[in-house]
Phi, psi and omega in degrees: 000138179235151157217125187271113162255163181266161197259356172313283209310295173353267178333283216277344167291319192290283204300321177270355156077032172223034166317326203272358214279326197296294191296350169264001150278321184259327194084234202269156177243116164242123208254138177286181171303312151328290184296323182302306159353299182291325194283239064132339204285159179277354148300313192295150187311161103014285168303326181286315175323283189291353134295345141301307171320358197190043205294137154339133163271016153260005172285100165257134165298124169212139198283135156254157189285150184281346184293334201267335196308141171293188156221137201215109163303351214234007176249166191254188191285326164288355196260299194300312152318295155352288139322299157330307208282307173317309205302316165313344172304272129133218222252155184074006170299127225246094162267119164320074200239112159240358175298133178315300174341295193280327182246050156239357136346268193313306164293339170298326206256353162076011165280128198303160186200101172220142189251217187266008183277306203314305187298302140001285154304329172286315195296319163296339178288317225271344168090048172255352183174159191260115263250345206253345188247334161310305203281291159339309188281319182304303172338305186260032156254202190262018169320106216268075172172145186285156203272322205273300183321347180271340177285302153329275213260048149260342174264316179304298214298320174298335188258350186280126184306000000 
């Protein structure tokens, strides 16, 4: 089992200061050439910069042979490594995702898919962070979801066992 992340889960884990949550669930990440780029790119926030800048020893870079990348006009070069780099996994293997594109890809391709609400969420069933204030912090970056979906799935995620 591998688990890939895409720089979408990444960015936004960083930016709410619960990056480490990923290595106390997965242990190692591996992340493509692509997401580093991006992460690295003078768009990406500052704080993601210097934290690439200063990568984890559970972060590993690793190339996917390129014969596996699919081709999807509607993913970027990282959704699409990404995607590649899972494959190469084999069951129970995890992408780290949150973009739609990619992760209706990843279901054509029979790929495991959780983004940062998800990862989020687990790291709260595991007592790794308190899951409504985590959701709170997540509010004031640029997270792509309506405040009443965050409320549903904070009332889902508290009645789920």
């Amino acid at each position: 089992m591998i688990v890939v992340a895409d720089t979408s889960p990444l960015n936004y884990l960083i930016l709410i200061g619960q990056i480490d949550v990923l290595q106390k669930i997965y242990g190692e990440v591996l992340i493509p050439p692509a997401v580093l780029t991006e992460m690295i790119s003078p768009r990406a926030p500052e704080i993601v910069r210097a934290w690439i800048g200063n990568l984890p020893l559970w972060i590993e870079i690793r190339t996917p042979n390129h014969w596996q990348i699919p081709s999807n006009p509607k993913l970027g070069l990282g959704e699409l490594e990404a995607i590649a780099l899972i494959q190469t996994g084999g069951p129970g293997s995890v992408l780290l995702i949150d973009e739609r594109a990619g992760r209706q890809e990843a279901a054509r391709l029979r790929i495991k898919v959780t983004g940062t609400l998800g990862i989020l969420q687990e790291a709260a069933r595991l007592g790794l962070l308190n899951l409504k204030s985590a959701i709170e912090d997540l509010r004031v970056t640029n997270f792509n979801a309506t405040d009443s979906f965050l409320r549903e799935f904070i009332k889902r995620a508290d009645a789920a066992p």
